[in-house]
C-alpha positions as CSV (number, residue, x, y, z in Angstrom):
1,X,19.0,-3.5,8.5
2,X,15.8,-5.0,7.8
3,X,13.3,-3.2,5.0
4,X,9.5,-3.2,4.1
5,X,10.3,-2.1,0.1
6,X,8.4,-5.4,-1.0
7,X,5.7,-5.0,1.4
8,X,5.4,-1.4,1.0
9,X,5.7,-1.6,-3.1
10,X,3.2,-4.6,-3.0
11,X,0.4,-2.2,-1.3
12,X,1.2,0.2,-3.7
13,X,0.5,-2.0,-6.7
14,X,3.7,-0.7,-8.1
15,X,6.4,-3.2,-10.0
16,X,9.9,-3.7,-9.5
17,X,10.6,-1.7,-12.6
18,X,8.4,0.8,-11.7
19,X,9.9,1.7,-8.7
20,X,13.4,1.2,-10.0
21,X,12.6,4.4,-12.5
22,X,11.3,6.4,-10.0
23,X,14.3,6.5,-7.5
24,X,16.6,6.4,-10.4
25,X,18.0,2.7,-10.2
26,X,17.7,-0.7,-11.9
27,X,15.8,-3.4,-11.4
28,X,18.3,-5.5,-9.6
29,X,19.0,-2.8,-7.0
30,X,15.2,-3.3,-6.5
31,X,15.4,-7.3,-6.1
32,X,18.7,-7.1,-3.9
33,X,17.2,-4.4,-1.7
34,X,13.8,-6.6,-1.5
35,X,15.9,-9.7,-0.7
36,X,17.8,-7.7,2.3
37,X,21.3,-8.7,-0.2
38,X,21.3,-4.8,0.0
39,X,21.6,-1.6,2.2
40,X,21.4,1.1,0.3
41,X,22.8,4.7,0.7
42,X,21.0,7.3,2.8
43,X,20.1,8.7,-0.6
44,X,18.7,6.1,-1.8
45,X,16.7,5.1,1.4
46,X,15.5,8.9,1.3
47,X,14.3,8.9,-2.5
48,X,12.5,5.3,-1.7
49,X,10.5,6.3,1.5
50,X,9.5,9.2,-0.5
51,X,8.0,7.2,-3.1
52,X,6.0,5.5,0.0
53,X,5.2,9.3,1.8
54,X,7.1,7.6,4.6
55,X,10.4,8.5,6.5
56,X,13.4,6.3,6.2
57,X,12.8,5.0,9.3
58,X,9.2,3.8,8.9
59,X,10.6,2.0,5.5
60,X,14.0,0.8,6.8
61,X,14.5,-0.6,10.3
62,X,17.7,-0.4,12.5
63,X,18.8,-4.4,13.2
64,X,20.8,-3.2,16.7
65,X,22.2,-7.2,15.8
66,X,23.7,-5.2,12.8
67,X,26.4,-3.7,14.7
């Protein structure tokens, strides 16, 4: 699974931290996920692309290599 979180938090002008307290997580969660060391749960993915006003699918991308 490949994800925009960086990207998408950078256009946003929103830190690590910050996002980190809005979808209930720490920091690290935020670095892993931003390093693609991470997939996170569907809640997770939901309560992120919320933060963006996107769907999951707009912020997280299906690798089909990830079978």
């Amino acid at each position: 699974m490949i994800n925009r979180v960086k990207e998408l938090r950078m256009e946003h002008d929103i830190t690590q931290q910050e996002l980190a307290d809005k979808v209930g997580v720490s920091s690290r969660t935020i670095i892993s996920l931003e390093k693609q060391k991470y997939n996170p749960s569907v809640q997770l993915a939901y309560k992120i692309a919320s933060v963006f006003n996107l769907s999951i699918e707009e912020t997280f991308i299906f690798d089909e290599d990830d079978k």
